[in-house]
N, C-alpha and C positions, 0 to 999 in steps of 0.2 A: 518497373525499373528496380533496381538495387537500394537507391535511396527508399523507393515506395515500400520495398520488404524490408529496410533497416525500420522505417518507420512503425509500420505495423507490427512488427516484434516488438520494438522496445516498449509500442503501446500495450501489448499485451501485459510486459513485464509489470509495467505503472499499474493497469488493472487489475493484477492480480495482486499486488504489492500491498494496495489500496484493500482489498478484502481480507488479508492479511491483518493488517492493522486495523479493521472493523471488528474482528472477530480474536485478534493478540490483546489489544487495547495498550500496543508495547514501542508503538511508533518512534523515535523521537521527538521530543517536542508536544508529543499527545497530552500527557497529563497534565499542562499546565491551563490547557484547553477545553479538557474535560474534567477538572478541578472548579467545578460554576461557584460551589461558597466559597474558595479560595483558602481553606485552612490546610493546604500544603498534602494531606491523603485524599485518594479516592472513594468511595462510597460503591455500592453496588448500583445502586440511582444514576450514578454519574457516569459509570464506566457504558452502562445500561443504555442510559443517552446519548454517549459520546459512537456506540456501536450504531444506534438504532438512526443517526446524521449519515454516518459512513454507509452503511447500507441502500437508504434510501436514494444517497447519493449515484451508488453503483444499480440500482435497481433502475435502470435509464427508461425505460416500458412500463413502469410503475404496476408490475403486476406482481408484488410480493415475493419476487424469487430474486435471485441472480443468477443466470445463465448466460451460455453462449451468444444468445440473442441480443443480450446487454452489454456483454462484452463490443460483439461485431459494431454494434451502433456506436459504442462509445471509439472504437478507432475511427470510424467512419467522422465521428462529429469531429474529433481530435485532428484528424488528416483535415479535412474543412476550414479546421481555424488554421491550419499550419500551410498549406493552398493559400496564400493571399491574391494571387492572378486568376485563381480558381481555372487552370488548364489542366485540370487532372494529375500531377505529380509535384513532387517536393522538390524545386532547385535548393542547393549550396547555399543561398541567402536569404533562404524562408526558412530554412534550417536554422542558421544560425540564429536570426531574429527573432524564432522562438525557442529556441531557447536561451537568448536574452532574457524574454520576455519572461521566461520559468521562473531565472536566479534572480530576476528584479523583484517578482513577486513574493518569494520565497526569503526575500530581504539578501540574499548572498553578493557580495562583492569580490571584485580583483581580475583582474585577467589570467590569473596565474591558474584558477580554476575552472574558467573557458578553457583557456588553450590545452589543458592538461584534459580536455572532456574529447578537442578534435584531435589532438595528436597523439596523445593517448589510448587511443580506441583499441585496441588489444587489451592493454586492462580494464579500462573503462567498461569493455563489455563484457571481461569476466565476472566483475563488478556487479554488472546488473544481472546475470545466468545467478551467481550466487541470491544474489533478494529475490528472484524471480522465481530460484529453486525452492527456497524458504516459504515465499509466499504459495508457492502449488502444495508445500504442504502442510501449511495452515489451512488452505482451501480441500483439502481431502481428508482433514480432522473435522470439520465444519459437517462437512457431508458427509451423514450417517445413512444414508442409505446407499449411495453411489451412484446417485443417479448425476453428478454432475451439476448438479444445482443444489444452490444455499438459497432454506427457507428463511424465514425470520424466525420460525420455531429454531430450525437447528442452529442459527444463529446464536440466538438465547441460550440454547442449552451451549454452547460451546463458551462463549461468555462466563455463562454461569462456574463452568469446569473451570476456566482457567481462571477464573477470580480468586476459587477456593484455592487454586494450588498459587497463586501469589501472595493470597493473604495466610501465611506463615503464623502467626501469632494467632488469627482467628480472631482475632476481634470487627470484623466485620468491615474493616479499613486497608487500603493499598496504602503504606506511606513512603516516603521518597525512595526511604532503603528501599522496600519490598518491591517496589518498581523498580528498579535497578537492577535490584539480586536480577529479579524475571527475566530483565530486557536481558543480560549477563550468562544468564544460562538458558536462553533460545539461542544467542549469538552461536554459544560452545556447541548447542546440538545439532546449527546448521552447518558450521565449518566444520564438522565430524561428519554427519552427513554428504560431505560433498568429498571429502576424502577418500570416503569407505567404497 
C-alpha cells in the first residue's frame, strides 16, 4: 500500500540519518551525550565512543559492517513495532500512535508539531529528502571503497577526518563553538548541495 511505501522510505531516511551522525558526530543534541566527563568539549575517546554506540546500534546482524542487509531488517523491525494488529500494513492510527510515541520519547510537546508533521507533508517531506540527501552523503564519504557498506575501519577513519577538520585550534578538543562552527557549515554545504 501507500502508507507501507511512505513508511518504508521515511525508514530509510531515519537509517541513513542515523549513520550520518555515527560517522558527523554533528547530530543535535549529540554532544551533550557523548561529552561522558562533562567538561563541555569532546575528546577524540568520546566522539570515538559516541560513533562506535551508533554503529553497533545500525549494525542490526552484528557482523561489523553496515549494509543493505541492516538497513532491510531494520525497516522490517520498525514496520513490526509500528503493525500493532500485526495484519501486514500501517493504518491511519498506528501511524499516528507511533509517532506519538517518537515525540514522547524524544521529550517533544504540543500539537502544533503533530499536526504541522500530517498536514504538512509537502514540506515535512522535503524536510526529510533534505537529511536524507545529507545523510547518503555522509554515508558515501564513509565508504571508501564503494562498495556500499560501512566498516568500522572506515568508520574510524571518517571519524578520525572529520575530528581533525572540527578541531580548528588543534588542541585535541571539540568545544561548543567548534561543534557549532561544524554543525554550521554541513548545514550550508547540504542546502548548497541540494540547490545546485
Amino acid at each position: 500500500s501507500d502508507m507501507k511505501k511512505k513508511i518504508l522510505i521515511g525508514g530509510g531516511a531515519v537509517a541513513t540519518a542515523a549513520i550520518a551522525a555515527a560517522v558527523a558526530f554533528a547530530a543535535p543534541g549529540q554532544m551533550g551525550k557523548a561529552d561522558a566527563n562533562g567538561d563541555g568539549s569532546l575528546s577524540k575517546a568520546e566522539v570515538t565512543a559516541m560513533a562506535n554506540t551508533h554503529f553497533t546500534k545500525m549494525d542490526v546482524n552484528a557482523d561489523g559492517q553496515i549494509n543493505a542487509v541492516d538497513r532491510e531488517a531494520k525497516h522490517k523491525a520498525k514496520f513490526g513495532e509500528m503493525d500493532t494488529d500485526k495484519n501486514g500494513s500501517i493504518s491511519e492510527a498506528e501511524f499516528t500512535a507511533a509517532h506519538a510515541a517518537r515525540m514522547a520519547e524524544r521529550g517533544e510537546r504540543g500539537e502544533g508539531k503533530m499536526r504541522g508533521h500530517h498536514e504538512g507533508r509537502g514540506h515535512h517531506g522535503e524536510g526529510k529528502g533534505h537529511r536524507g540527501g545529507g545523510g547518503m552523503k555522509m554515508l558515501k564519504m564513509a565508504d571508501t571503497n564503494g562498495d556500499k557498506t560501512i566498516t568500522k575501519a572506515e568508520m574510524t577513519a571518517a571519524v578520525d577526518a572529520h575530528f581533525a577538520k572540527a578541531d580548528t585550534n588543534k588542541d585535541g578538543q571539540i568545544s561548543s563553538a567548534e561543534h557549532d562552527a561544524m554543525r554550521s557549515a554541513m548545514r550550508e554545504r547540504m542546502k548548497a548541495a541540494t540547490t545546485n
